[in-house]
PAVOPA-526421 format. One record per residue (C-alpha): residue in one letter; x, y, z. Coordinates in steps of 0.2 Angstrom, whole numbers, plus 5000, padded with zeros to 4 digits. Example, Ala and Ser with C-alpha at 12.3 -4.5 7.8 and 13.67 -1.06 7.14 Angstrom:
<drenzas>
DRENZA residu   c1   c2   c3
DRENZA      A 5062 4978 5039
DRENZA      S 5068 4995 5036
</drenzas>
This chain:
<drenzas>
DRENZA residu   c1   c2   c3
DRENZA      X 5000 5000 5000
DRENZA      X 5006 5018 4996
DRENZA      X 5005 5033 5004
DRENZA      X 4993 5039 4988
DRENZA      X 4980 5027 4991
DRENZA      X 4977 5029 5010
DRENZA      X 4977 5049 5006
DRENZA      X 4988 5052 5020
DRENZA      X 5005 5058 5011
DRENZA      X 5003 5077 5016
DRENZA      X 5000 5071 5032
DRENZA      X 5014 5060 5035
DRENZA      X 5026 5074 5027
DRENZA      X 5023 5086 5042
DRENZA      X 5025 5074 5055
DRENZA      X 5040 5066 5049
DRENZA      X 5048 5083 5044
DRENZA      X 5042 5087 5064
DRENZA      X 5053 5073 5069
DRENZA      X 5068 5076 5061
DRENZA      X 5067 5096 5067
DRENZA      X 5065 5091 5084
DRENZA      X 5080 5076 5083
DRENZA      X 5090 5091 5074
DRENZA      X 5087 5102 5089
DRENZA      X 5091 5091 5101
DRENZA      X 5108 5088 5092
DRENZA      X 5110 5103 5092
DRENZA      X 5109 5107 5110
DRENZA      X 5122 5092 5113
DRENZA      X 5136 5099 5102
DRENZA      X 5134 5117 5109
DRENZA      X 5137 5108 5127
DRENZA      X 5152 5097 5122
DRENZA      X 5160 5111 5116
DRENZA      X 5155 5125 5127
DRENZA      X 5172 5129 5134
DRENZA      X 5179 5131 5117
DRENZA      X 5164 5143 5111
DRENZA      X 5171 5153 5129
DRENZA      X 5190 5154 5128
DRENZA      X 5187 5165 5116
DRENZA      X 5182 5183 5124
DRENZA      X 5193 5178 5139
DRENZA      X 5203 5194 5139
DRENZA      X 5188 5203 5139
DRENZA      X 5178 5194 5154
DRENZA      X 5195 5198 5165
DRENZA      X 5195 5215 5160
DRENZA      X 5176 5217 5166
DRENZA      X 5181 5207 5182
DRENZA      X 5196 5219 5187
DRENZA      X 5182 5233 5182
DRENZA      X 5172 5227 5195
DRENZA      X 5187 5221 5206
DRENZA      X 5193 5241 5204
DRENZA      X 5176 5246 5208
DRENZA      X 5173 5235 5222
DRENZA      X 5192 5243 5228
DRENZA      X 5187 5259 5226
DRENZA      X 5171 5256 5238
DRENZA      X 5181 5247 5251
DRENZA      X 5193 5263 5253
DRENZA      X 5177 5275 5252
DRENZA      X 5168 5265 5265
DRENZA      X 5185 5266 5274
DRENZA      X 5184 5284 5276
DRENZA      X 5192 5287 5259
DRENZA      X 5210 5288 5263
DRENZA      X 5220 5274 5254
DRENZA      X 5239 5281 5260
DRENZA      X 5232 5276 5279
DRENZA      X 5229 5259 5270
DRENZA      X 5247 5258 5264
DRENZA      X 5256 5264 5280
DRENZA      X 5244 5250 5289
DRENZA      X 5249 5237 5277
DRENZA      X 5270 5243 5278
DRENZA      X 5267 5239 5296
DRENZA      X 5261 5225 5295
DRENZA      X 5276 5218 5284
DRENZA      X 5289 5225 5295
DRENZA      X 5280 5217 5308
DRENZA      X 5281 5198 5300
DRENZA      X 5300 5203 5296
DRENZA      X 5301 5207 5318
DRENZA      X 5293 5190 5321
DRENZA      X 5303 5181 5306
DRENZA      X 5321 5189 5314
DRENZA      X 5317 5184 5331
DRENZA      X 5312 5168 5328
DRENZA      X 5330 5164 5318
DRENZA      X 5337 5171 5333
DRENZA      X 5328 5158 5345
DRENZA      X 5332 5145 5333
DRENZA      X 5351 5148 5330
DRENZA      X 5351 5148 5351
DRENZA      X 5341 5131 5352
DRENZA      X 5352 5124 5337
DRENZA      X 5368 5131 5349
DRENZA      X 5363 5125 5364
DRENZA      X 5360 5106 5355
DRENZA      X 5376 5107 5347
DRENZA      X 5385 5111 5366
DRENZA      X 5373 5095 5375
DRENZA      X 5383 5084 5361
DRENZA      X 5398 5091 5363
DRENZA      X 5395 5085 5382
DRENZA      X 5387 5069 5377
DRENZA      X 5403 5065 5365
DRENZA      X 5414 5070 5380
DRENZA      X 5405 5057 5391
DRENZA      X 5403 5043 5381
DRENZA      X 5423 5045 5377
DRENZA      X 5424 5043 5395
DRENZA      X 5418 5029 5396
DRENZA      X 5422 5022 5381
DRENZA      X 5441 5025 5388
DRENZA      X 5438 5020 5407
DRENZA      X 5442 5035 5412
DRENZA      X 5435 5045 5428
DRENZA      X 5418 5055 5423
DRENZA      X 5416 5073 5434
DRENZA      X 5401 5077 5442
DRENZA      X 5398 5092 5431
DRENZA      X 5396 5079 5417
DRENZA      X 5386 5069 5423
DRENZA      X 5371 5081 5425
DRENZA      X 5374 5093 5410
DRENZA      X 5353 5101 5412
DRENZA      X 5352 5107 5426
DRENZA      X 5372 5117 5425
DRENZA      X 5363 5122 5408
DRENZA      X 5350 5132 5412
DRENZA      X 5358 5143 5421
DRENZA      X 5366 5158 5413
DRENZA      X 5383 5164 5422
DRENZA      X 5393 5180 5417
DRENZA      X 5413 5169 5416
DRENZA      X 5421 5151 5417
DRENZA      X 5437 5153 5426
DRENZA      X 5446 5138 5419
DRENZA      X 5463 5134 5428
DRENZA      X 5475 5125 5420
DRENZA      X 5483 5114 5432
DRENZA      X 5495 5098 5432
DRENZA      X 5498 5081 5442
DRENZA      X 5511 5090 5449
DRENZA      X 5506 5106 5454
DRENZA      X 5498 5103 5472
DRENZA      X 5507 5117 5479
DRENZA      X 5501 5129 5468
DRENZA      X 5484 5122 5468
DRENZA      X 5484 5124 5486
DRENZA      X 5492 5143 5485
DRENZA      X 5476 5147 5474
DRENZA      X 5463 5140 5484
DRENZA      X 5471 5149 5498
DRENZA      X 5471 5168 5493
DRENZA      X 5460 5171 5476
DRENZA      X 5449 5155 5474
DRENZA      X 5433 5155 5486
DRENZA      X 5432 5136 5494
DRENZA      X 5416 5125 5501
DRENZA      X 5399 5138 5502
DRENZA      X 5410 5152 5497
DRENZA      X 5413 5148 5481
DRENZA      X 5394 5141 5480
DRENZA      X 5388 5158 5484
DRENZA      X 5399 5168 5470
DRENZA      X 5392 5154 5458
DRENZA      X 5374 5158 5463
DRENZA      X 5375 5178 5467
DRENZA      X 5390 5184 5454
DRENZA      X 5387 5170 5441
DRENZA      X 5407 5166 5442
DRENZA      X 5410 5147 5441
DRENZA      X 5429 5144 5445
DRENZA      X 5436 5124 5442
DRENZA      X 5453 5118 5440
DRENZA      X 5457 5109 5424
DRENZA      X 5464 5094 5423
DRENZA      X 5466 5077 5412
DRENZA      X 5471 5060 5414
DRENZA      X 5487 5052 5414
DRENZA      X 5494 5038 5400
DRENZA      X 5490 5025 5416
DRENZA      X 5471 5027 5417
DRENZA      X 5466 5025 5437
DRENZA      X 5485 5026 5440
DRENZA      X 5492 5035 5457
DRENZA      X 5492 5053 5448
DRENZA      X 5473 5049 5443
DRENZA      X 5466 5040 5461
DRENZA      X 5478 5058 5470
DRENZA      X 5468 5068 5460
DRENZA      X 5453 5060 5463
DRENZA      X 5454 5061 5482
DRENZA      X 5458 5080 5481
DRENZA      X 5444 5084 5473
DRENZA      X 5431 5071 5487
DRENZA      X 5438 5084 5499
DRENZA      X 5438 5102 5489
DRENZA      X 5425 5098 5473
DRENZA      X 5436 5111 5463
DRENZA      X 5439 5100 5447
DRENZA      X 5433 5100 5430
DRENZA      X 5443 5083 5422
DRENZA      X 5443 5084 5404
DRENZA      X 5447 5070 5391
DRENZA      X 5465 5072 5389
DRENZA      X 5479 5065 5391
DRENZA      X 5491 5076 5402
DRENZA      X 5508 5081 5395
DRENZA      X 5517 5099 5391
DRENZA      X 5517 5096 5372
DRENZA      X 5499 5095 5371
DRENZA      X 5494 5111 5378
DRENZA      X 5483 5115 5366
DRENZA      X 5472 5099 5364
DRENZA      X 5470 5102 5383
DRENZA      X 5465 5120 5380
DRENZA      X 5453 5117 5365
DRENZA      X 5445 5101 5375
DRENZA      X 5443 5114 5390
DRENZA      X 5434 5125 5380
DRENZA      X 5421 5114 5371
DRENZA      X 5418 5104 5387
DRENZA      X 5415 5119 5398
DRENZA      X 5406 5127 5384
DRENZA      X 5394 5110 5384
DRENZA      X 5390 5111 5404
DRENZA      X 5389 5129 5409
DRENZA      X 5382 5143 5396
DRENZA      X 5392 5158 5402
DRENZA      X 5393 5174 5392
DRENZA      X 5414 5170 5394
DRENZA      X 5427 5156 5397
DRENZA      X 5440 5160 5405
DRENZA      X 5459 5150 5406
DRENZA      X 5474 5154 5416
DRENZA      X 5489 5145 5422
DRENZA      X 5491 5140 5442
DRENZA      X 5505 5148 5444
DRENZA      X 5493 5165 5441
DRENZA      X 5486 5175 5454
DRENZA      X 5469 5185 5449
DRENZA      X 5459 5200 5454
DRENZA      X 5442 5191 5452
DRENZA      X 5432 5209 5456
DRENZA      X 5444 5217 5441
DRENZA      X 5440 5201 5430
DRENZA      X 5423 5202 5432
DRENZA      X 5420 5220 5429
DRENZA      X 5433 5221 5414
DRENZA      X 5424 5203 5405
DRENZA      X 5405 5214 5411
DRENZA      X 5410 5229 5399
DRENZA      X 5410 5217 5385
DRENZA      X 5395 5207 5387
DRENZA      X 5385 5215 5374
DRENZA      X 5400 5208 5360
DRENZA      X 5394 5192 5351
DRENZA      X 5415 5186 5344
DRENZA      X 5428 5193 5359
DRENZA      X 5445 5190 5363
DRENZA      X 5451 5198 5378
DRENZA      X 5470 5197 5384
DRENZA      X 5486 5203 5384
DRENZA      X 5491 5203 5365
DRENZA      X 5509 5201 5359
DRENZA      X 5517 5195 5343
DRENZA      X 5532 5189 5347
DRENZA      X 5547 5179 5339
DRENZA      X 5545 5163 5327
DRENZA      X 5557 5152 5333
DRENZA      X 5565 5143 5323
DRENZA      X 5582 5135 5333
DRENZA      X 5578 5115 5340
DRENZA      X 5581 5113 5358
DRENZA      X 5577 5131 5363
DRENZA      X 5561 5136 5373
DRENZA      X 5545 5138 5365
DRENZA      X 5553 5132 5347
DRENZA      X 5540 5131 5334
DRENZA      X 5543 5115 5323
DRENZA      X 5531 5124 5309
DRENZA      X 5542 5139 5309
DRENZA      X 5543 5137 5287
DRENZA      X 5521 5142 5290
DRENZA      X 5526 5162 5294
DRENZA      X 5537 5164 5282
DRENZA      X 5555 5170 5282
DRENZA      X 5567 5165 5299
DRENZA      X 5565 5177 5312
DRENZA      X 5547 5184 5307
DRENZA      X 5536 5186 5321
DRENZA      X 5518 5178 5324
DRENZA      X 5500 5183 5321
DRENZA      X 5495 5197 5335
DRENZA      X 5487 5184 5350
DRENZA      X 5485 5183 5368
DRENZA      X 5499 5180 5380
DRENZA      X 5495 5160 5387
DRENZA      X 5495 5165 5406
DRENZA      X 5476 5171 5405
DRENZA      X 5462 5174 5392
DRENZA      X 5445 5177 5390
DRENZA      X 5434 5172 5373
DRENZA      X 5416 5175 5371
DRENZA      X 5403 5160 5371
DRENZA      X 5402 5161 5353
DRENZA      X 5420 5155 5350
DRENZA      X 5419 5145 5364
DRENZA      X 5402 5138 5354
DRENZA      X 5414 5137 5339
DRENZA      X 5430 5128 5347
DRENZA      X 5416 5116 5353
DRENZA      X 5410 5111 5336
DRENZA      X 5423 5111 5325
DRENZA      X 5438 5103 5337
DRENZA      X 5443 5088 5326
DRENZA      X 5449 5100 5313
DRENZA      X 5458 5114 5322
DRENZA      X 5475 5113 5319
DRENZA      X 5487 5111 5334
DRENZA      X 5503 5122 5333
DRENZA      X 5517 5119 5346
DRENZA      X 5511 5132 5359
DRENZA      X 5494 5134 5365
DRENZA      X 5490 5153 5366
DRENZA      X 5499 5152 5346
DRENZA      X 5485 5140 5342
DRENZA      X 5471 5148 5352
DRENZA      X 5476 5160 5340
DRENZA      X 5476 5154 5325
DRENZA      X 5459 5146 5325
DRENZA      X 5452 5165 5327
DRENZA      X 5463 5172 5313
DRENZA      X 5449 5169 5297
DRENZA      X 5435 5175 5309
DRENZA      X 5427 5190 5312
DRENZA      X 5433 5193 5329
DRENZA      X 5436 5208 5340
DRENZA      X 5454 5208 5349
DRENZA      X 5454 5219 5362
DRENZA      X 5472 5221 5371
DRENZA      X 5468 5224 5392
DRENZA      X 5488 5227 5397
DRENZA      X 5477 5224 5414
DRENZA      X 5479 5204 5409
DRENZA      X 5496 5205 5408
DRENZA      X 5505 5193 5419
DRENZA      X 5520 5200 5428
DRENZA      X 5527 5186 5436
DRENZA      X 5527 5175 5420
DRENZA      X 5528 5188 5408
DRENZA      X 5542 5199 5416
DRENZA      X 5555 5195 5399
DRENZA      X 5544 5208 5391
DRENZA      X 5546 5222 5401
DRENZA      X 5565 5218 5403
DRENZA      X 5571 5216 5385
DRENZA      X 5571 5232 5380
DRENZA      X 5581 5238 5396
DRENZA      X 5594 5224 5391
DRENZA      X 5595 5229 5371
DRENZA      X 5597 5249 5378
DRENZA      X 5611 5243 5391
DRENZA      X 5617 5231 5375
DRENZA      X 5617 5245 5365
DRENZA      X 5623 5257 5376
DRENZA      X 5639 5247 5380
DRENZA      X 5646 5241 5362
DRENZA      X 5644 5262 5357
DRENZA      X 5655 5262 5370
DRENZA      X 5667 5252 5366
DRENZA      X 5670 5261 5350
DRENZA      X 5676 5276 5357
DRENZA      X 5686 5269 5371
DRENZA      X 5697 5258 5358
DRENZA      X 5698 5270 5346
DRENZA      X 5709 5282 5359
DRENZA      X 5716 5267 5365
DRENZA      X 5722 5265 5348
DRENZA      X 5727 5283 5344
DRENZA      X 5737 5283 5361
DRENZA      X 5749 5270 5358
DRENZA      X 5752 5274 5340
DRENZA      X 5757 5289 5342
DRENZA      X 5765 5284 5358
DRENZA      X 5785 5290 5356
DRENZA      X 5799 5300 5364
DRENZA      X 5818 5303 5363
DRENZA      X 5832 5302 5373
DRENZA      X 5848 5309 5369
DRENZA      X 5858 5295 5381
DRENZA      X 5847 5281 5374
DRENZA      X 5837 5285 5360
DRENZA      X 5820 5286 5351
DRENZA      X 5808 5273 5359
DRENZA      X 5790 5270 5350
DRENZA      X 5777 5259 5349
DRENZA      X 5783 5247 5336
DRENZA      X 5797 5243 5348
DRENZA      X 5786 5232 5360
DRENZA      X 5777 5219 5351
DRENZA      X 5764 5216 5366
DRENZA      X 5758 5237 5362
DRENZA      X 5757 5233 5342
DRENZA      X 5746 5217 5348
DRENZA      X 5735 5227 5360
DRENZA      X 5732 5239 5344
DRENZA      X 5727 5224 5333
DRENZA      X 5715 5219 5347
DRENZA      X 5708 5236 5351
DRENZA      X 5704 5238 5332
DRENZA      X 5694 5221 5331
DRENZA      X 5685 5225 5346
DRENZA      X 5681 5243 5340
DRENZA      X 5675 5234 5322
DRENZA      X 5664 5218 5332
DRENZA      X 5653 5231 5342
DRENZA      X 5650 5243 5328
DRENZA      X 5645 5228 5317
DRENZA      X 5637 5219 5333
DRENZA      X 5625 5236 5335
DRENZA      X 5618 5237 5317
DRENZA      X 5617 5220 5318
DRENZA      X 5606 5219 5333
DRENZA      X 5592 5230 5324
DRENZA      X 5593 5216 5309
DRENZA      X 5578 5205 5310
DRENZA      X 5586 5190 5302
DRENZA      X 5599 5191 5316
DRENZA      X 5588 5196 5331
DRENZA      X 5585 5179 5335
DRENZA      X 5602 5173 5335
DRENZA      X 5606 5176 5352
DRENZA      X 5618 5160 5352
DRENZA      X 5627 5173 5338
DRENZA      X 5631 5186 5348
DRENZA      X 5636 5175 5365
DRENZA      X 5650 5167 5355
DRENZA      X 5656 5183 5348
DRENZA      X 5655 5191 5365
DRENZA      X 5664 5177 5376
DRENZA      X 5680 5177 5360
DRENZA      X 5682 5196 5360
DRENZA      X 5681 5195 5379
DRENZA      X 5693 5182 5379
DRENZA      X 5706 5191 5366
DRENZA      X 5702 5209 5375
DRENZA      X 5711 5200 5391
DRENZA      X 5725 5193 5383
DRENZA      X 5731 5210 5375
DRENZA      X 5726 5217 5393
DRENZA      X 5738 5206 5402
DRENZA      X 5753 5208 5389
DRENZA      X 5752 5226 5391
DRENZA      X 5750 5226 5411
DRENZA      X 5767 5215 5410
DRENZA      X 5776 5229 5401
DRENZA      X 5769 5242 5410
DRENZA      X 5777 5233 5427
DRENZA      X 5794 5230 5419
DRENZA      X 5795 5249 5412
DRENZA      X 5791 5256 5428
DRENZA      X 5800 5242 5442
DRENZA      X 5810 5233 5429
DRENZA      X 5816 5214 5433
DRENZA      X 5834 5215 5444
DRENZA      X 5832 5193 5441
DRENZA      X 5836 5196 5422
DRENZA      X 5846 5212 5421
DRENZA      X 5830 5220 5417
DRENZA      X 5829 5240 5423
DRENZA      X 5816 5251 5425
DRENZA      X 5815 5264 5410
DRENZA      X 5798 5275 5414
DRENZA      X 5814 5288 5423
DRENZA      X 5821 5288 5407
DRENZA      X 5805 5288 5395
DRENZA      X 5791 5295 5409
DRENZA      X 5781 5304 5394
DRENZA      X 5782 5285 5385
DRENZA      X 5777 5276 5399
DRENZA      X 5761 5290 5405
DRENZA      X 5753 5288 5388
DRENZA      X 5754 5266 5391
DRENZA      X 5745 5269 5407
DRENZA      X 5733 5279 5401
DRENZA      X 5730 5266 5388
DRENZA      X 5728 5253 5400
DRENZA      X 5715 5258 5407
DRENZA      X 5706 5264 5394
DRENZA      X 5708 5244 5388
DRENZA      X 5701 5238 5405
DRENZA      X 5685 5250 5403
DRENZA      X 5686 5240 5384
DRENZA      X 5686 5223 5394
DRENZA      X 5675 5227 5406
DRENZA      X 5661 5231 5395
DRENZA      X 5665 5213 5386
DRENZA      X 5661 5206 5401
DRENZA      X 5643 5214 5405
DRENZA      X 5641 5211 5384
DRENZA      X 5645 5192 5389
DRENZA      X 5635 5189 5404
DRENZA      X 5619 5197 5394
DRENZA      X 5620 5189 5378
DRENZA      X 5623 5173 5391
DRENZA      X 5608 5175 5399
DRENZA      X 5597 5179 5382
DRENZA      X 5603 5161 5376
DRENZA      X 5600 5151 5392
DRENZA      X 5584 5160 5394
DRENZA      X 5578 5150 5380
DRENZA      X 5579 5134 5388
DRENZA      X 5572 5125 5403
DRENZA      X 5580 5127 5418
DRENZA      X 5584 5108 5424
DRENZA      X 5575 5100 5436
DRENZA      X 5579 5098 5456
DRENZA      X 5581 5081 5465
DRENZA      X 5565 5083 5473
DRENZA      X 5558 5084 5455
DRENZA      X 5565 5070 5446
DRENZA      X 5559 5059 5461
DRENZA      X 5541 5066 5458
DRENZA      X 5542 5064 5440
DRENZA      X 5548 5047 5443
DRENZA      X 5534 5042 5455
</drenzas>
């Protein structure tokens, strides 16, 4: 059957061409939703700009309900920052400190777990490392003491160093904790080690460090004092001197106070002396080649006797001990691990050490009188000389006599004329650096003019004695009666030759003393038999 014969074909058309609009539409509609976001991205810029229209206008009524005044805004706003950057800073800070304060409770814990791991006595101050912690103290005096040194130990404790609730009472009242420093010996729990021990059970004035006691390592001993007393007590300053040292603690205190704002100090009596370079001598450095040229002089640094560095480099010794080199002497090295750091030296001649350090004040007394003497010398030969060689006179009945007649005058002249050339070089040598330090130089030099001076001395006493008394045994007669001019002019240049020889001897004795100076003196019966025991 066809749509013609059932008359519906108009019909049908619309309906079906309904349909297919309507599925059309609905297509449509699909496709425009798939592809919305594409159809958008289009005007993006523009639906921004509207927005930050709005945004603008939405600002602009904020600061007009605000009381229309946008620079209040903008000073309220700078506050606020600096504010954030206050909070920020202070919050480093607090951090830094807690990092500190862990690093120094390692620092202790390392010392005490080496003390054990060694078998070697633990102090009571580290074995309760909190509670000395929280406490903030203004100095740890440290003093350096040895096995040895009882006598001094006990001299300290009985004029400068407080004992029993003394001592407590200036830890709690002045915040001034005061210790002395000791290590171990090679013989752990030995004699020297259970002595030590029994001292402290009766005075409690020890702080033992792990080290191995010995003169040579001064400065481990130094650098362990430092990072353990660092690690129990935190004090704005750490304090060493020697035991042989007696210290105004009131002066100390008030001197270490005036500093206490100062984050990197280093307080003591600087000097710069002498590299030496010589084996055997006192205080020789073995890394003398490090600073140069022999006879330069060291870095500026603190005498060793007593010192005074700031918790910060006491901090710093703490942390990074395994790597500080270790020179020969302990103030050189103490020294030495400040010199790349921004430090503050400051030089209080009120820390110099008279007793210890009493070379200083008398070198320059001995180079003046040094000086003084061999400018002396010059002179006084140089008449000597001129005397005797123009030393003659005639006698009808006898003669001419002169000087070239008498061989012991022409040897006094040779010898007046070295001396007179040894201390003029001897002077400008002594202002040569490259020769300062040869003091065993100048001592031999000294004793052989000294000894060549006498000779020529007595050869011209002799003839001054056979001219005037003569020698009846050998024929010999007196000739001054004949020559008295002659013989007046060998007097007077006898004596002038003795004022020669007696300025060689001063000259010798000093330049004796600047070279035995330089070593140790030897030790006494008593201490050989300690030493031994």
């Amino acid at each position: 059957m066809s749509w013609k014969n059932k008359g519906l074909e108009p019909n049908s058309r619309s309906v079906v061409t309904k349909k297919w609009t309507l599925l059309l539409c609905i297509g449509c509609f699909c496709a425009g939703m798939l592809f919305s976001d594409r159809m958008w991205t289009v005007p993006e810029t523009e639906d921004k700009g509207v927005y930050r229209e709005m945004g603008v206008k939405d600002e602009r009524l904020k600061l007009i309900s605000e009381g229309c005044d946008p620079i209040r805004k903008d000073v309220k706003q700078s506050k606020d920052i600096l504010g954030e950057v206050s909070r920020t800073h202070h919050a480093i800070q607090t951090l830094d400190k807690t990092i500190s304060n862990l690093e120094m409770e390692l620092a202790a814990a390392r010392a005490v777990q080496e003390s054990i791991i060694n078998g070697s006595p633990i102090s009571d101050d580290l074995k309760i490392p909190e509670s000395s912690g929280k406490r903030k103290y203004l100095m740890v005096v440290g003093i350096n003491t040895a096995f040895s040194s009882r006598k001094r130990r006990d001299s300290v404790r009985a004029t400068w160093m407080p004992q029993g609730e003394e001592r407590k009472k200036l830890e709690e009242e002045k915040g001034i904790i005061m210790r002395f420093v000791i290590g171990h010996s090679a013989t752990s729990g030995g004699i020297l080690d259970r002595a030590i021990e029994a001292e402290d059970r009766k005075h409690g004035d020890f702080l033992r460090v792990e080290h191995v006691e010995g003169y040579l390592e001064l400065s481990a001993k130094t650098k362990t004092y430092f990072a353990t007393a660092a690690a129990l007590w935190d004090a704005d300053f750490y304090v060493k001197v020697d035991d042989d040292v007696h210290v105004n603690i009131a002066t100390l205190g008030s001197t270490l106070a005036r500093h206490r704002s100062k984050s990197r100090v280093y307080i003591g009596c600087m000097k710069s002396g002498p590299v030496l370079a010589q084996k055997g001598v006192r205080y020789h450095e073995p890394e003398y080649w490090k600073f140069g040229e022999e006879g330069n002089k060291y870095f500026r640094h603190a005498t060793g006797q007593l010192y005074a560095i700031s918790k910060d480099l006491a901090s710093y010794i703490s942390i990074n001990q395994h790597v500080l080199h270790k020179y020969a002497n302990e103030d050189v090295s103490l020294g030495s691990w400040f010199i790349g750091l921004d430090v503050e030296h400051i030089d209080d001649r009120r820390l110099c050490c008279g007793t210890t350090d009493s070379s200083n004040t008398q070198k320059p007394i001995l180079k003046f009188l040094d000086c003084s003497l061999r400018l002396s010398v010059i002179p006084l030969s140089a008449v000597t000389i001129w005397l005797a060689v123009t030393n003659k006179e005639r006698n009808n009945i006898y003669g001419e006599e002169k000087f070239s007649n008498l061989l012991g005058l022409k040897y006094m002249v040779c010898i007046s004329a070295i001396s007179a050339g040894y201390a003029l070089l001897a002077v400008v040598a002594s202002w040569l650096r490259c020769l300062v330090t040869r003091a065993w130089l100048f001592f031999v030099s000294d004793q052989i003019v000294a000894y060549l001076v006498v000779t020529s001395g007595a050869a011209m006493m002799e003839i001054v004695y056979l001219a005037y008394n003569g020698d009846q045994k050998i024929t010999w007669s007196e000739a001054c009666s004949t020559y008295g001019k002659f013989c007046n002019k060998m007097k007077v240049a006898l004596i002038l030759h003795a004022l020669v020889l007696c300025c060689f001897i001063v000259l010798a004795v000093i330049s004796a003393y600047r070279v035995f100076s330089l070593f140790e003196p030897p030790l006494s019966s008593k201490e050989v038999e300690e030493e031994r025991t």
